[in-house]
C-alpha positions in Angstrom: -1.1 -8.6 10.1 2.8 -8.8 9.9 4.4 -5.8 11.2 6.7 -5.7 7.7 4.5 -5.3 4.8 5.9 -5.4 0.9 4.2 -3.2 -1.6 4.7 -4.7 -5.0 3.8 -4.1 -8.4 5.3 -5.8 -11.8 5.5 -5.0 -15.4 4.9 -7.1 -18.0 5.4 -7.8 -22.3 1.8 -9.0 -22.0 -1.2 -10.6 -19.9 -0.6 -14.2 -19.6 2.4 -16.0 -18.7 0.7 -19.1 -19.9 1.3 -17.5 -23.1 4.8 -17.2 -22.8 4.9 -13.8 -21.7 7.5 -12.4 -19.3 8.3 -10.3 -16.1 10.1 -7.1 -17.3 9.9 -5.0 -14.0 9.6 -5.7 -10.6 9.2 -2.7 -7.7 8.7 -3.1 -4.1 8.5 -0.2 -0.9 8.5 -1.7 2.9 6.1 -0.4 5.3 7.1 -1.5 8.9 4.4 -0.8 11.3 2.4 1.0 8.6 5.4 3.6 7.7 7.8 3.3 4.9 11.0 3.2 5.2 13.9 3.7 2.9 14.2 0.1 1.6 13.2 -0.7 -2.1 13.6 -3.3 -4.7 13.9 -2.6 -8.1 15.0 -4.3 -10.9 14.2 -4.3 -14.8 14.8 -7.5 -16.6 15.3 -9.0 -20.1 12.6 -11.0 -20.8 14.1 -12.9 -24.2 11.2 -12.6 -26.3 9.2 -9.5 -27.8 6.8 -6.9 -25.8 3.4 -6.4 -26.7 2.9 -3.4 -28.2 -0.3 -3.1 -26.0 1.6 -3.5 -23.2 4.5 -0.9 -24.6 1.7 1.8 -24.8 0.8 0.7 -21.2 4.2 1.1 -19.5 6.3 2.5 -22.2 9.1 0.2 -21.6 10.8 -1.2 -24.9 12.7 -4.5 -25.9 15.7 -1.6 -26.9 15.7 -0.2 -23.3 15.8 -4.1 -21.4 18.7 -5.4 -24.1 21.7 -5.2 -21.0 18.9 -6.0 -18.1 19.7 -8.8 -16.6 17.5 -12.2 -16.3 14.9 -13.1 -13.5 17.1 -15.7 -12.7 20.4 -13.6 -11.8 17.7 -11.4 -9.0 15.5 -14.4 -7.7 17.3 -14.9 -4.7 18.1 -11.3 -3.8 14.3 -10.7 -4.6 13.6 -13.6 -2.5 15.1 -12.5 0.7 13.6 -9.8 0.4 9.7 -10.6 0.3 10.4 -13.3 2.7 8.4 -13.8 5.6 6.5 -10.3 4.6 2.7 -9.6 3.9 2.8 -8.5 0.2 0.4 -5.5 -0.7 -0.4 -6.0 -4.0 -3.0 -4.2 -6.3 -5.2 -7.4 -8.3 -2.8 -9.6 -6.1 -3.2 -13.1 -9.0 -1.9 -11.4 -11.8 1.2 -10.4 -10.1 1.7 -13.5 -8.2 1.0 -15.5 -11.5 4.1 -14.1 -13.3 6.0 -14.6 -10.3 5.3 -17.9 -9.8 6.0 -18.7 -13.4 9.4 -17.2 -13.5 10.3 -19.3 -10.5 9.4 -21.9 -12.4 11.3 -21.0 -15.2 14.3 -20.9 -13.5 13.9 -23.8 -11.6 12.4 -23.1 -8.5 9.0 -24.4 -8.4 9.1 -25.6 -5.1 9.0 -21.9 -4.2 5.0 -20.3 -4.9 5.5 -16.6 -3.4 1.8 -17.1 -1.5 3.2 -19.9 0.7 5.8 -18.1 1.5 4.3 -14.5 2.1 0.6 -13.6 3.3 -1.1 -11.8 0.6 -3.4 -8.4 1.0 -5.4 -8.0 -2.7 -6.2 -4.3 -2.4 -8.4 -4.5 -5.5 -10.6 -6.9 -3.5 -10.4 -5.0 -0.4 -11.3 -1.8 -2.4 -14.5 -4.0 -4.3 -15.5 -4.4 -0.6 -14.9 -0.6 0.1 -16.7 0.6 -2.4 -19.1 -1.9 -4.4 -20.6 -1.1 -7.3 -17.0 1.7 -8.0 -14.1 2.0 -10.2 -11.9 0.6 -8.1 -8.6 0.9 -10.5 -5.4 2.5 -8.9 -6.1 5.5 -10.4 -9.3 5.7 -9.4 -8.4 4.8 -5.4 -6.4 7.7 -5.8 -8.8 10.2 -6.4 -11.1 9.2 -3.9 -8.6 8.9 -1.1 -6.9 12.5 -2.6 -3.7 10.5 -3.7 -1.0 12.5 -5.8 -0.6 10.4 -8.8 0.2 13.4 -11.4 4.0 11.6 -12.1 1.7 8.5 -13.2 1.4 9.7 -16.7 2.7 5.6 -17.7 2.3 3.0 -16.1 5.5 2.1 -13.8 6.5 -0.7 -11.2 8.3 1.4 -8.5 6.4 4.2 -8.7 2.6 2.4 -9.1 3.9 0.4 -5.5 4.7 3.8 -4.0 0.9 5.1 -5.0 -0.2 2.2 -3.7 1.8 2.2 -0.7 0.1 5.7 0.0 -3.6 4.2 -1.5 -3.0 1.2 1.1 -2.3 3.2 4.1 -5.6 5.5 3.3 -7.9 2.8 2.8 -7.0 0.7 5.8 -6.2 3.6 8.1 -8.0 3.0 12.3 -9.8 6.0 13.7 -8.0 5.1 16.9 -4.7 5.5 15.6 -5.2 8.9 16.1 -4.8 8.0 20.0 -1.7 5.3 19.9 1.0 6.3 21.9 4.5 5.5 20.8 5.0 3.5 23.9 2.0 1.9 25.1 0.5 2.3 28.1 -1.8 5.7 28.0 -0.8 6.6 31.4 2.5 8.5 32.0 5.4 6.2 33.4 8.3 7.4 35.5 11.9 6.7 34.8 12.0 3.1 36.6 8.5 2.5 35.2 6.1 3.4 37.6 2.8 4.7 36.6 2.3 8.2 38.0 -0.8 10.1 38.5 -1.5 13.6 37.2 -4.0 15.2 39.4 -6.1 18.5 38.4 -7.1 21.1 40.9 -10.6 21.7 41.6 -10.4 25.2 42.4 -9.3 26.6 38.7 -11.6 29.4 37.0 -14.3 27.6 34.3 -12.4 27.1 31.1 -13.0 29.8 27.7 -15.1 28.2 25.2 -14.5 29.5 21.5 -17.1 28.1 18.9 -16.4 27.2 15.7 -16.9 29.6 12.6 -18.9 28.8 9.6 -15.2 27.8 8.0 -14.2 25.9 10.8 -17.2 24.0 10.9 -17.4 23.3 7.1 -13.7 22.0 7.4 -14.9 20.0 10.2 -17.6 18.6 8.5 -14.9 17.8 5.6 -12.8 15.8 7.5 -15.4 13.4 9.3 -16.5 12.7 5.7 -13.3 11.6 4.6 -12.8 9.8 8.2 -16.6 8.0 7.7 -15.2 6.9 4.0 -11.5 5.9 5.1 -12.9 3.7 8.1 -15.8 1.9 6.0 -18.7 3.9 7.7 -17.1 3.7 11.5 -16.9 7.3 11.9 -17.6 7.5 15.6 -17.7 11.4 15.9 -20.3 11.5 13.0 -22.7 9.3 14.7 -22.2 11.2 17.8 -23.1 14.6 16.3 -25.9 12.9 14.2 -29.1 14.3 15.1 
């Protein structure tokens, strides 16, 4: 996995570019080491030719409200640098890449095809593999995983790759991140980077135990649920207090 990871998401005036339909949003969020940062790309853009009005109850975007956007052509190469050399997140990964490839094409650069270029992360497929046999829309990956997605009242590019940024993160989260340590080694290091030893006394009185409440324990329970779903079943702690 690279450690800079693209979330993208596009719009569209329909569903096929072999149709002659046309990129009219593009939105991107970086994750570096699985956290976003404050980069984004965003562009809307002019597709010269008429939106589905499918697709304008979809998104809400109009022909009216791309008229001064400018072309795919004019943002290729700022949109180029930067995806490249990025694992791209993306949410039913062929329809996205399809337009993409197709307006490099358009503007004469098919020697580009974003895939070769980027490693690609389907999250629908990864989700299908989750959860077989669920709704594994966007919308539905955030209910499970207890995304906010009450803004998503329409379809949009930016903000549909921030939701998924946050879907992303829940889905593929490690149990033992919970232990990293932002530098390493687990052991404490001196200044000039010697390992040092903490030692504990024998002689210290026996330590207070206070046991959980009924709430505490219910809470508990909660959160190993969630932890058993977000790791695919690897909950350790619930198959150490399984009976």
């Amino acid at each position: 996995m690279s450690a800079r990871q693209i979330v993208l998401d596009t719009e569209t005036t329909g569903l096929d570019p072999a149709q002659g339909h046309r990129l009219i949003e593009i939105g991107c969020v970086e994750l570096v080491n699985r956290r976003l940062t404050e980069r984004r790309f965003h562009t809307y853009l002019q597709p010269d030719r008429r939106i589905d009005a499918e697709a304008i109850r979809v998104h809400g975007i109009t022909n009216e409200r791309l008229a001064r956007e400018p072309r795919f052509a004019e943002i290729a190469e700022q949109f180029l640098d930067f995806v490249r050399g990025a694992e791209l997140i993306i949410h039913n990964a062929p329809f996205d890449l399809g337009f993409l490839n197709h307006e490099l094409r358009l503007c004469g650069r098919a020697e580009i095809v974003i895939e070769q270029m980027c490693a690609v992360e389907d999250t629908l497929l990864l989700a299908r593999q989750r959860h077989p046999g669920q709704r594994n829309s966007l919308d539905a990956l955030c209910k499970r995983y207890n995304i906010d997605n009450a803004q998503r009242i329409l379809h949009g590019a930016l903000l549909d790759a921030e939701i998924l940024a946050d879907v992303y993160l829940a889905m593929t989260r490690q149990q033992s991140s919970m232990f990293e340590r932002e530098h390493g080694d687990a052991r404490a290091l001196g200044q000039g980077g010697e390992v040092r030893e903490t030692r504990v006394a024998c002689n210290r009185p026996a330590l207070l135990v206070l046991r959980a409440g009924a709430e505490e324990a219910e809470a508990h329970t909660r959160y190993l649920d969630f932890l058993d779903q977000s790791s695919g079943g690897h909950c350790v702690w619930k198959q150490v207090e399984a009976p």
